[in-house]
ZALOVEX-70017 format. One record per residue: chain; x, y, z of N, C-alpha, C in turn; residue in three letters; residue number from 1. Coordinates in pm, 1 decimal. Example, Ala and Ser with C-alpha at 12.3 -4.5 7.8 and 13.67 -1.06 7.14 Angstrom:
BEGIN
> ch  n_x  n_y  n_z  ca_x  ca_y  ca_z  c_x  c_y  c_z  aa  i
> A  1319.0  -569.0  780.0  1230.0  -450.0  780.0  1320.0  -330.0  780.0  ALA  1;
> A  1285.0  -225.0  708.0  1367.0  -106.0  714.0  1290.0  3.0  787.0  SER  2;
END
This chain:
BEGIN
> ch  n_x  n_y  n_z  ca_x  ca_y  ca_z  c_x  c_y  c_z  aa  i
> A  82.6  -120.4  0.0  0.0  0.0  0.0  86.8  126.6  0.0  UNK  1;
> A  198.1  87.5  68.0  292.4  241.7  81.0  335.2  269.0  -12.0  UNK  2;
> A  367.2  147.3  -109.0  446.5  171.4  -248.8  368.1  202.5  -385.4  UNK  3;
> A  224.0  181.9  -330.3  103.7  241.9  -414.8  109.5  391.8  -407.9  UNK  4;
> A  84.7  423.5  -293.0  52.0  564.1  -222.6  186.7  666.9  -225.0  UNK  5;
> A  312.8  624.1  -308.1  405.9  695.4  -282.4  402.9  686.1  -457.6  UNK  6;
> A  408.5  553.2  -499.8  418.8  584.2  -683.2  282.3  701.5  -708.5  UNK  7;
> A  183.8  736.0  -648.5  63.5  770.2  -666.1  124.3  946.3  -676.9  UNK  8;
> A  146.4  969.1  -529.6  193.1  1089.0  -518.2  309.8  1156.8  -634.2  UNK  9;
> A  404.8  1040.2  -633.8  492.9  1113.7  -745.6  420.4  1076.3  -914.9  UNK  10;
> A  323.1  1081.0  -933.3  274.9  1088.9  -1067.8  182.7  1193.7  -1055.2  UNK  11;
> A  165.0  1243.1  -954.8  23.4  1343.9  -903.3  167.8  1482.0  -931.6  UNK  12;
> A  247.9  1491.6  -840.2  383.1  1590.3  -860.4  404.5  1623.7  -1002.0  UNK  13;
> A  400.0  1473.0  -1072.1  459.4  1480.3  -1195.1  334.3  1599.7  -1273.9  UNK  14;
> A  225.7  1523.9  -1273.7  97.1  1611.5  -1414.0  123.6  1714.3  -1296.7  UNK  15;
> A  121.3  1750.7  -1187.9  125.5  1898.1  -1164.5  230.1  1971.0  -1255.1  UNK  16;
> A  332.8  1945.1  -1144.5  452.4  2055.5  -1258.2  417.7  2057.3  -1430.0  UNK  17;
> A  383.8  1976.1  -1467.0  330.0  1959.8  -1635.1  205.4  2049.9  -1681.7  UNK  18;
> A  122.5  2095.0  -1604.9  28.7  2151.1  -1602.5  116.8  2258.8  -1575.0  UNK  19;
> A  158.6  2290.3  -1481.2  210.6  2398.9  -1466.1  293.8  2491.9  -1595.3  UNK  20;
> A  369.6  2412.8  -1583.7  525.3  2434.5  -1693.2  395.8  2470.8  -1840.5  UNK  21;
> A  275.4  2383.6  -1802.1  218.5  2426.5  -1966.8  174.8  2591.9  -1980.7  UNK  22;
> A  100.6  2595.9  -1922.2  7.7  2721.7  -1835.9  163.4  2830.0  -1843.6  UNK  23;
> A  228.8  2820.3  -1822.3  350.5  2928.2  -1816.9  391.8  2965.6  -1914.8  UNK  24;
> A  411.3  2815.1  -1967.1  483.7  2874.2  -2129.9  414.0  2940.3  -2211.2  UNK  25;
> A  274.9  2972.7  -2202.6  176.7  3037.3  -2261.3  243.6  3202.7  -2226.4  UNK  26;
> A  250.3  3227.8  -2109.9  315.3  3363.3  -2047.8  457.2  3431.8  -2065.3  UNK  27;
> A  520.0  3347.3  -2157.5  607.2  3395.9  -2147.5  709.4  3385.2  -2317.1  UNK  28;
> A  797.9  3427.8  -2341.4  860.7  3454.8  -2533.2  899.1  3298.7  -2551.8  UNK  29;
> A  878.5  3276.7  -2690.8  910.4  3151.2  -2737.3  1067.8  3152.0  -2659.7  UNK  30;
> A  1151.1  3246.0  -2684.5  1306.3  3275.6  -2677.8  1326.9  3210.9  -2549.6  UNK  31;
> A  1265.8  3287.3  -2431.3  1271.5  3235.1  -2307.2  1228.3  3139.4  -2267.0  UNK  32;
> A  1109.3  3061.2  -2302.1  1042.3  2949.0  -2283.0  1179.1  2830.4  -2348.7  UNK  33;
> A  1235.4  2848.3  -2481.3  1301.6  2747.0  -2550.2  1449.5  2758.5  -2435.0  UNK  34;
> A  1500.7  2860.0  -2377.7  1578.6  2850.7  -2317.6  1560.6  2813.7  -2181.2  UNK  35;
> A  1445.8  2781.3  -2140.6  1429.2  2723.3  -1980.4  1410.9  2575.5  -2025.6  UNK  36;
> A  1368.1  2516.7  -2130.9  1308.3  2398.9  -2180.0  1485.5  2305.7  -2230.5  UNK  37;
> A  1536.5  2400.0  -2288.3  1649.0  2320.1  -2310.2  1772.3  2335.1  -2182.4  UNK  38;
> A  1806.1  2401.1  -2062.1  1889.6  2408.5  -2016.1  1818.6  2341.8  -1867.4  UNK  39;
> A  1655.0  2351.7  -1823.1  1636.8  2282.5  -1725.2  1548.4  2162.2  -1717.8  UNK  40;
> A  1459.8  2128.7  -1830.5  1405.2  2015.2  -1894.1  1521.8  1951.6  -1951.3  UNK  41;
> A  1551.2  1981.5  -2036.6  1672.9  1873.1  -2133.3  1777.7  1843.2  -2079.3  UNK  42;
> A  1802.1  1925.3  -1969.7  1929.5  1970.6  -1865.9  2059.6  1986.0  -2023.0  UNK  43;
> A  2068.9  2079.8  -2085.4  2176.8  2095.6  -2132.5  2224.9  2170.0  -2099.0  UNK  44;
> A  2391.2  2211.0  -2114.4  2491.0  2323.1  -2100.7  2436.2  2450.0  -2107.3  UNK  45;
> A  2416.9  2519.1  -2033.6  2431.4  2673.7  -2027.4  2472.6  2709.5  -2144.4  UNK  46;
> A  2661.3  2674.1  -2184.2  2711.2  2735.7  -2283.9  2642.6  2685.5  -2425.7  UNK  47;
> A  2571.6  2565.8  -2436.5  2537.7  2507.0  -2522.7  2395.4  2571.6  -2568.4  UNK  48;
> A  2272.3  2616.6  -2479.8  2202.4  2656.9  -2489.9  2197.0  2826.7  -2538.7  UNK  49;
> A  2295.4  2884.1  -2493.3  2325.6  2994.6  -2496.3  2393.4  3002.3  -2695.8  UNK  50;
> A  2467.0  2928.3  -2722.3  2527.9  2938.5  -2842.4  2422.1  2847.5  -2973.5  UNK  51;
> A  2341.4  2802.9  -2911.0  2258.5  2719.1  -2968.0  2149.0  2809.4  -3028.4  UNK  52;
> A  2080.4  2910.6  -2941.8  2019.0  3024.3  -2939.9  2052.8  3151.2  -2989.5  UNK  53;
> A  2190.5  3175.5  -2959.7  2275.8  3334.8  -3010.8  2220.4  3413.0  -2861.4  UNK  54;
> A  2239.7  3351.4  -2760.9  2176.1  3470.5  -2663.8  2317.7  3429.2  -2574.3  UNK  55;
> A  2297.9  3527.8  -2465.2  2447.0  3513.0  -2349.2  2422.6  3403.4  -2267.1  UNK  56;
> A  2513.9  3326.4  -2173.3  2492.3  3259.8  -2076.3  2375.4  3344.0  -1992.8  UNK  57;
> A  2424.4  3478.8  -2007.1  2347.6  3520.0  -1854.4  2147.5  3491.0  -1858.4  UNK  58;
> A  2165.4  3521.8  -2002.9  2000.1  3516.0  -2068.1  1975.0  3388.8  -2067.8  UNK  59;
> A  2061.7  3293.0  -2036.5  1996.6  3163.0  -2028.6  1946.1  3148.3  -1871.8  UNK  60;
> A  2072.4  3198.9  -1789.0  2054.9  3177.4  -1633.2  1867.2  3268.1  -1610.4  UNK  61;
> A  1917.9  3410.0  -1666.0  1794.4  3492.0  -1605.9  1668.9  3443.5  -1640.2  UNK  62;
> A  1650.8  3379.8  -1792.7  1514.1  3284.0  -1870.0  1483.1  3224.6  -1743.3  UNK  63;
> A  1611.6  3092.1  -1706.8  1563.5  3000.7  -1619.6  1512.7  3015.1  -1433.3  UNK  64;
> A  1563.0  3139.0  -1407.0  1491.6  3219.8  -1286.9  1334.8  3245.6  -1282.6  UNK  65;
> A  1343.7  3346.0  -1404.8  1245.8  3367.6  -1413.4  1125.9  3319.9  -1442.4  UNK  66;
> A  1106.3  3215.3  -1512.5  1093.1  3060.4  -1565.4  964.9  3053.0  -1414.8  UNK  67;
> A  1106.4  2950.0  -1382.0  1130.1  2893.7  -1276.0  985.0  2939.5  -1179.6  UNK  68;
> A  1027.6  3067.3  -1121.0  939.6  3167.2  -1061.7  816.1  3141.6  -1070.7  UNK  69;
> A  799.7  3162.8  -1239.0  666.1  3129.5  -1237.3  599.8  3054.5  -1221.6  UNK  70;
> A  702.1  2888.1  -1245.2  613.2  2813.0  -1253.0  623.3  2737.2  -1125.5  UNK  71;
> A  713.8  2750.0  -990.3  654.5  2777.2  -855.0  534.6  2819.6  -833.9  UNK  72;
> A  512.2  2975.3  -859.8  376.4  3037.6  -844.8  249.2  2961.9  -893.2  UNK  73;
> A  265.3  2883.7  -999.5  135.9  2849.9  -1079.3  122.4  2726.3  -997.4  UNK  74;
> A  237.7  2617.4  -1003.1  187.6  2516.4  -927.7  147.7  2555.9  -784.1  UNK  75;
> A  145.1  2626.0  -717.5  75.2  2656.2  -573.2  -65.8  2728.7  -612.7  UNK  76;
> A  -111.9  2809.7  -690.4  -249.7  2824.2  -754.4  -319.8  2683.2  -763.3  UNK  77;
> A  -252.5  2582.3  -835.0  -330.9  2461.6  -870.2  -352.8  2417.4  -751.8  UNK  78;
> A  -290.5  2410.0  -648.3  -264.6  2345.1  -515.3  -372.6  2388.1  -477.5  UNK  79;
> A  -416.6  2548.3  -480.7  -454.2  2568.1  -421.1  -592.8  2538.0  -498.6  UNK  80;
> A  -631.2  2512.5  -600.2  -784.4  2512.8  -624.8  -785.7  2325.9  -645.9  UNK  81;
> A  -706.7  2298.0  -592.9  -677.4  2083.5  -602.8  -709.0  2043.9  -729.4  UNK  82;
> A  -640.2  2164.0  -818.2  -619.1  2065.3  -927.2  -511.1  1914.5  -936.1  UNK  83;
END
């Protein structure tokens, strides 16, 4: 039962953040969205993402902050209405 109730929870985590991450990327530039998607989804290189794009490391770091941010914020909205 514990190993039900724990695979359960982490697939419930999972469609959250997914819901989330969707709902965001709506909010925010293809540019920045493709640079949070490839450096913290794909987990690639900073430098790789950055030269991959034509943008600086730093615009990859600040994308993925800001990103990020939001999609903290959104998943605690869902939380909060139990999606």
């Amino acid at each position: 039962a514990d190993q039900w109730e724990q695979t359960w929870d982490e697939e419930w985590q999972k469609n959250l953040m997914e819901s989330a991450i969707n709902r965001v990327k709506r909010q925010v530039s293809i540019e920045q969205y493709q640079m949070f998607d490839r450096f913290v989804l794909k987990q690639w290189p900073a430098r790789d993402v950055a030269n991959t794009l034509g943008v600086t490391i730093g615009h990859v770091y600040v994308a993925k902050h800001r990103i990020a941010k939001l999609v903290r914020k959104e998943v605690l909205a869902l939380e909060a209405k139990g999606c």
